[in-house]
C-alpha positions as CSV (number, residue, x, y, z in Angstrom):
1,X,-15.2,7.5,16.3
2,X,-18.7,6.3,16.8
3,X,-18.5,3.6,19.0
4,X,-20.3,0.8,16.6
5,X,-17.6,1.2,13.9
6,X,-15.5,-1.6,15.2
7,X,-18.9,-3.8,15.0
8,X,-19.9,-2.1,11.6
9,X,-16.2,-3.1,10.1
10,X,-16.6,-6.5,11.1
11,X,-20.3,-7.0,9.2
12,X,-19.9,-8.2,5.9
13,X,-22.2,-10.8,3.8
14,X,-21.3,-14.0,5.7
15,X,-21.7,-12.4,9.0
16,X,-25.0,-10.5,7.7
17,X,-26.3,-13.6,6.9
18,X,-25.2,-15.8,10.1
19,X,-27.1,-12.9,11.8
20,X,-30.4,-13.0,9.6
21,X,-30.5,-16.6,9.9
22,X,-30.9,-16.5,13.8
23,X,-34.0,-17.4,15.0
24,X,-33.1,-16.7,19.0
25,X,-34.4,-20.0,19.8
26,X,-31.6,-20.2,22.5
27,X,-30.6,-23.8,21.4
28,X,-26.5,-23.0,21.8
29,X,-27.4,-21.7,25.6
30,X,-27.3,-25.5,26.5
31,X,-23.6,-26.2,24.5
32,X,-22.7,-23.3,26.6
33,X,-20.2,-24.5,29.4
34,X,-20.2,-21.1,31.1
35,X,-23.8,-21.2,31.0
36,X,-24.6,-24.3,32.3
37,X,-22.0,-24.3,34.8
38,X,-22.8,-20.7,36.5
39,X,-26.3,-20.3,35.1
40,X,-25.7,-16.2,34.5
41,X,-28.4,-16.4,31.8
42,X,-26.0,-13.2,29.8
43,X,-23.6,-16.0,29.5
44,X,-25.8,-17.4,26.8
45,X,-24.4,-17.7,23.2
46,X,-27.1,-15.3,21.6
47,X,-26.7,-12.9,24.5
48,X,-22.8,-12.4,24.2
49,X,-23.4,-11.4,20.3
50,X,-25.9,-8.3,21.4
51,X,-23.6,-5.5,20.3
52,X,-22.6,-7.3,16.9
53,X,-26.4,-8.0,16.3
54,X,-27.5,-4.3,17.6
55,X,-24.5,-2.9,15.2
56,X,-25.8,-4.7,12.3
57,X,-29.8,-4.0,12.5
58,X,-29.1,-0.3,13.3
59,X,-26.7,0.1,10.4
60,X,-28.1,-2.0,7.9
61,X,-31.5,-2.9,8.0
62,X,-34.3,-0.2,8.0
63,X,-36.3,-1.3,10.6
64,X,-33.2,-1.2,13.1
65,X,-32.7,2.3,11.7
66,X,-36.7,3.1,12.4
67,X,-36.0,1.8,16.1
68,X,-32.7,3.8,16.2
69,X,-34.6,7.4,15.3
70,X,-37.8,6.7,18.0
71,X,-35.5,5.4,20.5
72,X,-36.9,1.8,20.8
73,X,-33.2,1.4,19.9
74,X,-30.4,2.4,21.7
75,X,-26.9,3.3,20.3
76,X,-23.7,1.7,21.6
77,X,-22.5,2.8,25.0
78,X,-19.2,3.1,27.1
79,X,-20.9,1.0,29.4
80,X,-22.0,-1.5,27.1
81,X,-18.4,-1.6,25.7
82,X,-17.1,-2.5,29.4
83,X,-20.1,-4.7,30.2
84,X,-19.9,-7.4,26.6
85,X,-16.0,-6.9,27.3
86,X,-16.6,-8.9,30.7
87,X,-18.9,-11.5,29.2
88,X,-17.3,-12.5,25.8
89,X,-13.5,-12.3,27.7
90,X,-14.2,-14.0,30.8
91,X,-17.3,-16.1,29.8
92,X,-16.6,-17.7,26.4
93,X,-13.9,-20.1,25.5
94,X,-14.3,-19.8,21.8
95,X,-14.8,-23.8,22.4
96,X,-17.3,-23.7,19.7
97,X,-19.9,-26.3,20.9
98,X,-22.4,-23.4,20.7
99,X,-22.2,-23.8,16.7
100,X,-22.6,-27.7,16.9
101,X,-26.0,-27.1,18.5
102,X,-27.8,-24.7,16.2
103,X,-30.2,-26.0,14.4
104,X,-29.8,-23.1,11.4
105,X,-26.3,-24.5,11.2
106,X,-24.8,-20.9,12.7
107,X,-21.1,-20.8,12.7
108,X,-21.9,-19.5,16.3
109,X,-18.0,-19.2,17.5
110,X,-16.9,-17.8,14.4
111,X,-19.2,-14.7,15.5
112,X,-18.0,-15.0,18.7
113,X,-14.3,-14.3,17.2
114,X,-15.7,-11.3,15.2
115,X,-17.6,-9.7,18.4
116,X,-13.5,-10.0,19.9
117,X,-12.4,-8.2,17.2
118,X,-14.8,-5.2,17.4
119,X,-14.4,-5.5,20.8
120,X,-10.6,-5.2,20.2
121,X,-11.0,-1.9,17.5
122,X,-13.1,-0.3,20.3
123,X,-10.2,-0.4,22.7
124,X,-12.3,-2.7,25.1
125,X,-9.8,-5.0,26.4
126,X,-9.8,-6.5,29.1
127,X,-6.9,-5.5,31.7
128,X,-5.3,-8.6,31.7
129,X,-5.0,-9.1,27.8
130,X,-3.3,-5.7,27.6
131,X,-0.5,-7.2,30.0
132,X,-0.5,-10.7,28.1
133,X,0.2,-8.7,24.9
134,X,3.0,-6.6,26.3
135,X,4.4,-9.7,27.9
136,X,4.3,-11.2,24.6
137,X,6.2,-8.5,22.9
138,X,9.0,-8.5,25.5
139,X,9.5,-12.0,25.8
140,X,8.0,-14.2,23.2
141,X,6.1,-16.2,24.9
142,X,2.7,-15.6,27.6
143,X,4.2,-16.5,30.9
144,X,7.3,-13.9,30.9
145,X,10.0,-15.7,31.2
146,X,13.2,-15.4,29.4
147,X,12.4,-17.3,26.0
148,X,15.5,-19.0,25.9
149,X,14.0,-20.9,29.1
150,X,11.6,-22.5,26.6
151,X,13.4,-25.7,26.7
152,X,14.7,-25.8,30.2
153,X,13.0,-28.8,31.5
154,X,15.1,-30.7,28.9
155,X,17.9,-30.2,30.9
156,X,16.2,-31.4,33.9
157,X,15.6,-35.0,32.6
158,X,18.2,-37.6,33.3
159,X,19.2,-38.7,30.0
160,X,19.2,-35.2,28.0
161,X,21.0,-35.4,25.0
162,X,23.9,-33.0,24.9
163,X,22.6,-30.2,22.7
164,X,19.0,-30.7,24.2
165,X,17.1,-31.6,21.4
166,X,18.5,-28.7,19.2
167,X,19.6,-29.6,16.1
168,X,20.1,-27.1,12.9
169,X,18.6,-29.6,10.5
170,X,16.2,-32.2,10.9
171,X,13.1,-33.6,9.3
172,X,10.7,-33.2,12.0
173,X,10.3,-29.8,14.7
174,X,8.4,-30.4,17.6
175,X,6.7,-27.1,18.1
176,X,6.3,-26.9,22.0
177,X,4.1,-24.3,22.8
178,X,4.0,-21.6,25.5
179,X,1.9,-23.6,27.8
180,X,4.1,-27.4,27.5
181,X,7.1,-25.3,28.1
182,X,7.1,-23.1,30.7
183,X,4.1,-25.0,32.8
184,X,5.0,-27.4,35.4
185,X,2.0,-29.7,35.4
186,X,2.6,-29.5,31.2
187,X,6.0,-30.4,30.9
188,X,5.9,-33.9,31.8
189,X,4.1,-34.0,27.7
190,X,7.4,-32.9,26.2
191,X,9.7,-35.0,28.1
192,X,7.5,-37.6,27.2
193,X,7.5,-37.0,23.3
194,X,10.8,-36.3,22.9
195,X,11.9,-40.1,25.0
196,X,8.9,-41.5,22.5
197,X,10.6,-39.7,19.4
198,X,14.5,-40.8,20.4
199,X,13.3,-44.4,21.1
200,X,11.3,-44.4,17.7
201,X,14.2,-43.3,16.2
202,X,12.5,-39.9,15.3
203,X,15.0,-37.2,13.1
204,X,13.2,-34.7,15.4
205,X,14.3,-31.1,16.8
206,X,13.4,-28.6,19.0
207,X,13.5,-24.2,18.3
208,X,15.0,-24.0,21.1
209,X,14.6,-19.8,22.0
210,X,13.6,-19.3,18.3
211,X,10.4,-20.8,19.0
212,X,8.1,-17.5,19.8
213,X,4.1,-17.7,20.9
214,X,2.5,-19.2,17.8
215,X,-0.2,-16.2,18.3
216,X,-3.2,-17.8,19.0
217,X,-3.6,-15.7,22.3
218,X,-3.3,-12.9,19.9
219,X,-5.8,-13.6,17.6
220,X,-8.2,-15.0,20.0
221,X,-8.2,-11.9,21.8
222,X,-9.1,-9.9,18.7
223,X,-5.8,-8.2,18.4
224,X,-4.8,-9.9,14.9
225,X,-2.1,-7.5,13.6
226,X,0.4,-8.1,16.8
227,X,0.5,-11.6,15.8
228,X,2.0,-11.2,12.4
229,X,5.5,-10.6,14.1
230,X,5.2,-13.6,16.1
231,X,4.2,-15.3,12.8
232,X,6.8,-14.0,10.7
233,X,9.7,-15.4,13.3
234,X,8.1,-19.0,13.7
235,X,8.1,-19.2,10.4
236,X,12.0,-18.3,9.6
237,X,12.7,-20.4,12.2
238,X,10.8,-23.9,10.9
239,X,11.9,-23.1,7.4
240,X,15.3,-23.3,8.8
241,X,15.6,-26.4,9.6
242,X,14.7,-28.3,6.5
243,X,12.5,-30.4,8.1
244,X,9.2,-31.4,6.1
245,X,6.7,-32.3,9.1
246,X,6.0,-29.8,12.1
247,X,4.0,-31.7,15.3
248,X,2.1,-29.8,17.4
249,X,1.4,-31.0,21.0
250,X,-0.9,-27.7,21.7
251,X,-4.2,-28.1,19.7
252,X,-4.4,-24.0,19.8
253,X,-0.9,-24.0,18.2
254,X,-1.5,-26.3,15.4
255,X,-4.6,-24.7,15.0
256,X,-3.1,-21.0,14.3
257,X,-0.6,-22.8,12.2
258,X,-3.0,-24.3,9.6
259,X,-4.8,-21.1,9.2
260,X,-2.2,-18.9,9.3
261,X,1.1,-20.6,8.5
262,X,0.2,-22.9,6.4
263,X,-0.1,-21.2,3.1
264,X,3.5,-19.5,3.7
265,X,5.1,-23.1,4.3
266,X,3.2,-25.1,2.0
267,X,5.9,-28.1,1.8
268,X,5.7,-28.9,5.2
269,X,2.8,-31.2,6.8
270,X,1.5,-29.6,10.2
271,X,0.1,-32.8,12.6
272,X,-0.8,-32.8,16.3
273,X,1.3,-35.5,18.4
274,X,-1.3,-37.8,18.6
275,X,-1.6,-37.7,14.5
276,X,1.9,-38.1,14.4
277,X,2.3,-41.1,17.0
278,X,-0.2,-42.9,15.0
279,X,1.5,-42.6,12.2
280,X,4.6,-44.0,14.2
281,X,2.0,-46.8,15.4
282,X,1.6,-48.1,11.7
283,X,4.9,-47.7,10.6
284,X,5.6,-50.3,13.8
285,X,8.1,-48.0,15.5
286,X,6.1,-47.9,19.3
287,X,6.8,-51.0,21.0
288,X,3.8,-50.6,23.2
289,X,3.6,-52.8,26.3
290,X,0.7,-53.8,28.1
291,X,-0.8,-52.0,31.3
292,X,-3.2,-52.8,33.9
293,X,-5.8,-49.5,33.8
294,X,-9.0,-47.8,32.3
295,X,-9.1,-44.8,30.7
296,X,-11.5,-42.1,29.5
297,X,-10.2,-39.7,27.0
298,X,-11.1,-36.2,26.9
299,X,-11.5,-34.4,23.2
300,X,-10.0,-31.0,23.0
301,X,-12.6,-28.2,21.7
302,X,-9.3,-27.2,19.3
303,X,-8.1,-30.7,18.2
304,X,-11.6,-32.0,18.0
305,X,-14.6,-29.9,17.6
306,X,-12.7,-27.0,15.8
307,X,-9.2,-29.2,14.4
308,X,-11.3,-32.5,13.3
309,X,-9.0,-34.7,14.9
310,X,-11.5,-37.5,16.7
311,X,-9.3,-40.7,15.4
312,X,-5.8,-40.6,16.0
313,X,-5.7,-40.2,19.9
314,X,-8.0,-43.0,20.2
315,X,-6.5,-45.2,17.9
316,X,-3.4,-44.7,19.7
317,X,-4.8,-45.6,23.0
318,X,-6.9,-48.5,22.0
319,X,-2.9,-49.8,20.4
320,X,-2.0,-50.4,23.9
321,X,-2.8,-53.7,25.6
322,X,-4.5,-54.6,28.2
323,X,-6.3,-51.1,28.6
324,X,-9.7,-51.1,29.0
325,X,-11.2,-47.6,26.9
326,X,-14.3,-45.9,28.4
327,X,-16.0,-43.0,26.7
328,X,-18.4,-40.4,28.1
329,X,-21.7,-39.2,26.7
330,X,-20.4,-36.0,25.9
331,X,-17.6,-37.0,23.6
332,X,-16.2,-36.2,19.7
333,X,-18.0,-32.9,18.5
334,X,-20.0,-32.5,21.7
335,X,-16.7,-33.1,24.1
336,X,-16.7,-31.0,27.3
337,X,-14.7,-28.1,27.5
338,X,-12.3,-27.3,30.4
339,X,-13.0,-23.6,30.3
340,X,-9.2,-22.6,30.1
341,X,-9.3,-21.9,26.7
342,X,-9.5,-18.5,24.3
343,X,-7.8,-16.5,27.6
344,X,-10.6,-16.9,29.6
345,X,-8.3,-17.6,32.7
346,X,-6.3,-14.9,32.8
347,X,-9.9,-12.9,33.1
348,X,-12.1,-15.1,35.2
349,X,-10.2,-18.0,36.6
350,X,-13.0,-18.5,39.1
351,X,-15.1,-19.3,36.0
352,X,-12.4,-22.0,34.6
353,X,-12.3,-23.3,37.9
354,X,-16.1,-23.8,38.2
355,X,-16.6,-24.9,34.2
356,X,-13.4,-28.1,34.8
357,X,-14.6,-29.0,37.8
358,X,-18.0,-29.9,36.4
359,X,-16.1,-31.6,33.2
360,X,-13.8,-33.4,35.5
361,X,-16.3,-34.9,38.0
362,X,-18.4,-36.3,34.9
363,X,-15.2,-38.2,33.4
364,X,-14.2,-39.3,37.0
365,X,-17.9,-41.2,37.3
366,X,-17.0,-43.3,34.5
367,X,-14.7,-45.2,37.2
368,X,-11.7,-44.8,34.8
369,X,-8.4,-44.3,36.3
370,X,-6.9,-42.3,33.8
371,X,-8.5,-39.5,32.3
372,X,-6.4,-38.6,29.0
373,X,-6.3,-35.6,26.4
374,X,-4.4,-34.3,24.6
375,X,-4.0,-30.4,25.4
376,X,-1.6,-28.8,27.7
377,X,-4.4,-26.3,28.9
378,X,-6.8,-29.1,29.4
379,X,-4.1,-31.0,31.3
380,X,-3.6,-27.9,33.8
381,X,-7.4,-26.7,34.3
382,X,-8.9,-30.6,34.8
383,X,-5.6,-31.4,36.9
384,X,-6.2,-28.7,39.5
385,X,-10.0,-29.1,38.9
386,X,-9.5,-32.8,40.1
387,X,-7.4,-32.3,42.9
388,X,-9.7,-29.2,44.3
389,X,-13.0,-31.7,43.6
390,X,-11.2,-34.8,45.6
391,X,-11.9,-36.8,42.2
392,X,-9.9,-40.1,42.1
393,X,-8.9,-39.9,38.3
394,X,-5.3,-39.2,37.0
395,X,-5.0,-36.5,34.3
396,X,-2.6,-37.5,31.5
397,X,-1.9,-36.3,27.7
398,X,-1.8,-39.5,25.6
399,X,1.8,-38.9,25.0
400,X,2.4,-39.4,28.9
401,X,0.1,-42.8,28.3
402,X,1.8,-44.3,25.5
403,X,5.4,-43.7,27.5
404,X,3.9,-45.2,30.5
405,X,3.3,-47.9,27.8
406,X,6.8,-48.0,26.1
407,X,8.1,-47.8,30.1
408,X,10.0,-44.5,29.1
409,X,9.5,-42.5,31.8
C-alpha cells in the first residue's frame, strides 16, 4: 500500500474544496490552544493538515503532480506518518475553535477529523490509543475497570435507593459516561443529578453495566468501525427501557449520540443535563434557593462550539438567586478549551496540563468563586489545573451548582 492511500480515501468533493478554498493566511493559528499555549509553530491549524493537503495536490491536481515528478514534491514518508501522528494526537483537541476563526468559513476541525482517519488507515496510532481501544474491547468502558463498576459511586451516597437507580422501565435514562462514572473528581456530577432528578420527581434510570463507551474516543481517534459494537449495545440497551428522553451529562457523549444514534432511535429526544434541568426549571420542579457567590461559567468546545448549546446552562444558573454571573471575553463560540479533549491526554498530558492552566488562570481573574461547566473532562483537567496554578476558584458542573442551590448535597 502506498502510504498516501489513507489520505487519498479520505479526499472527496467537500474535502477538495475545504482544501482549495485555503488561503494559508494562518488566521486559525490564534484559535489554536495548543498553539498559543506552547508556541510550537507545527502546532498551527494549517500545519497539522500537511499530509491531507500534500495527498490531495499530488493526486489530484496537475501542478502537485508536476512537483511530484521534479521532486519539488515529496511523497509520503514513514517518518512523516510518525511525526503528524504526534502533532494531530497530542496537539489537537478536535475543539474546533480553529473553524470559528477562518475567514473562508473552513470547517477546519472537520479536516482535522479526516487527517485522524487517514492517519488511522495508515496504521499510525499513537501507542496509547492502541491500549485505549483494547481496553475498550475488554471492558466497555476507557478506564478498565470492570463495567459493572459503572454505577458504584451510587452505592456510596447515603441515601441510595435500593436498586441504585436501575430500573427496567422508565421515561428518562441518564446516560453517564465513562468519565462521570469511573472518575473521582467527576462523580460528584451524577450524585448530584440523580438527588436533583429524585427531588424533581424525575421517572429517571440508570444502564447500570449495559451502559458501554458511547464511542466517541473511538471515532475521534479515527478508528470508526470499532465503535459500531459499542453503538449497537447502547442502543439495545436505551430502547429497552421505554423511556422517550436520554440526558447526557458528557457533551462528547451526547455528541456521538446525535450523529450516530440518533437516526436508529428516532422516538427518543437526546438532551445534555443542563437542557434537561431547564426544562425542569420551567415546568417549576427546582426549588432553587438562594446563595451567596459569583460564578463564571465555562462553555464546553462539545456542548457549545460543536453541540450549539450556549442557553440552557446559563439560564439555569442565572434561575438561582442571589448569584452574581460573570462572563469572560472568551465565551459562547470562542470559549476556551481545557485541552483534555479528542484523547489528547492520554498522549501528551504535559500539553493538557499547560493548555487548562492558561484557561483556568483567565476564569480565576474574573474574581468569581465558582467556575462552572458543564463537562466531566473539563471538570478534571481545570480542577487539577487550578490546584497545580494556586488559583482561588472552585471548579463545579452546573448540576453540582444547582444542588448546592436545592441544598441536596
Amino acid at each position: 500500500m502506498k502510504l498516501d492511500q489513507p489520505f487519498v480515501r479520505e479526499i472527496n468533493s467537500w474535502v477538495a474544496t475545504q482544501l482549495e478554498a485555503c488561503t494559508r493566511c494562518g488566521i486559525c493559528a490564534e484559535a489554536c490552544p495548543f498553539y498559543l499555549s506552547l508556541g510550537n509553530p507545527e502546532f498551527t491549524p494549517i500545519w497539522k493538515l500537511e499530509l491531507l493537503r500534500r495527498a490531495y495536490e499530488q493526486n489530484f491536481t496537475f501542478s502537485g503532480k508536476f512537483k511530484k515528478a521534479i521532486g519539488l514534491e515529496k511523497p509520503i514518508t514513514e517518518a512523516d506518518l510518525h511525526h503528524w501522528r504526534d502533532l494531530n494526537y497530542g496537539a489537537c483537541s478536535t475543539c474546533n475553535r480553529c473553524s470559528m476563526a477562518c475567514p473562508m468559513g473552513i470547517s477546519v476541525g472537520l479536516l482535522m477529523h479526516q487527517m485522524r482517519n487517514a492517519l488511522a488507515g495508515a496504521g499510525a496510532l499513537p501507542d496509547e490509543l492502541v491500549q485505549i481501544q483494547q481496553t475498550i474491547a475488554q471492558n466497555d468502558n476507557i478506564f478498565g475497570y470492570p463495567n459493572y463498576e459503572r454505577i458504584g459511586w451510587v452505592e456510596y451516597m447515603a441515601d441510595a435507593p435500593d436498586d441504585l437507580y436501575v430500573r427496567e422501565q422508565a421515561e428518562v435514562v441518564y446516560f453517564i459516561g465513562c468519565v462521570t462514572s469511573f472518575s473521582p473528581t467527576a462523580q460528584p456530577t451524577a450524585e448530584a443529578l440523580a438527588r436533583i432528578f429524585t427531588a424533581a420527581g424525575v421517572n429517571f434510570t440508570l444502564l447500570g453495566e449495559n451502559e458501554a463507551c458511547c464511542g466517541f474516543p473511538l471515532k475521534t481517534a479515527g478508528l470508526t468501525e470499532a465503535a459500531e459494537e459499542l453503538i449497537q449495545k447502547n442502543v439495545e440497551a436505551v430502547a429497552a427501557t421505554g423511556a422517550h428522553t436520554i440526558v447526557f451529562s458528557c457533551p462528547a457523549c451526547r455528541l456521538t449520540w446525535l450523529r450516530e444514534y440518533a437516526p436508529r432511535l428516532p422516538h427518543i429526544r437526546p438532551l445534555h443535563t443542563t437542557e434537561f434541568l431547564a426544562e425542569l426549571l420551567r415546568a417549576g420542579k427546582l426549588t432553587l434557593k438562594p446563595l451567596e457567590t459569583s460564578v463564571v461559567y465555562h462553555d464546553p468546545c462539545d456542548l457549545a462550539r460543536t453541540g450549539g448549546v450556549y442557553e440552557a446552562p446559563r439560564e439555569v444558573l442565572q434561575a438561582i438567586p442571589n448569584v452574581t454571573m460573570l462572563e469572560l471575553a472568551e465565551r459562547r463560540a470562542s470559549g476556551l478549551c481545557c485541552g483534555g479533549g479528542g484523547n489528547v491526554e492520554p498522549v501528551a498530558p504535559e500539553h493538557v496540563s499547560r493548555v487548562g492552566t492558561d484557561a483556568v488562570k483567565k476564569f480565576a481573574a474574573t474574581g468569581a468563586q465558582i467556575m462552572a461547566t458543564a463537562c466531566p473532562q473539563c471538570v478534571r483537567v481545570f480542577s487539577k489545573a487550578g490546584k497545580a496554578a494556586n488559583c482561588d476558584i472552585t471548579v463545579l458542573d452546573v448540576a453540582e451548582v444547582v444542588a448546592r442551590s436545592m441544598r441536596l448535597e
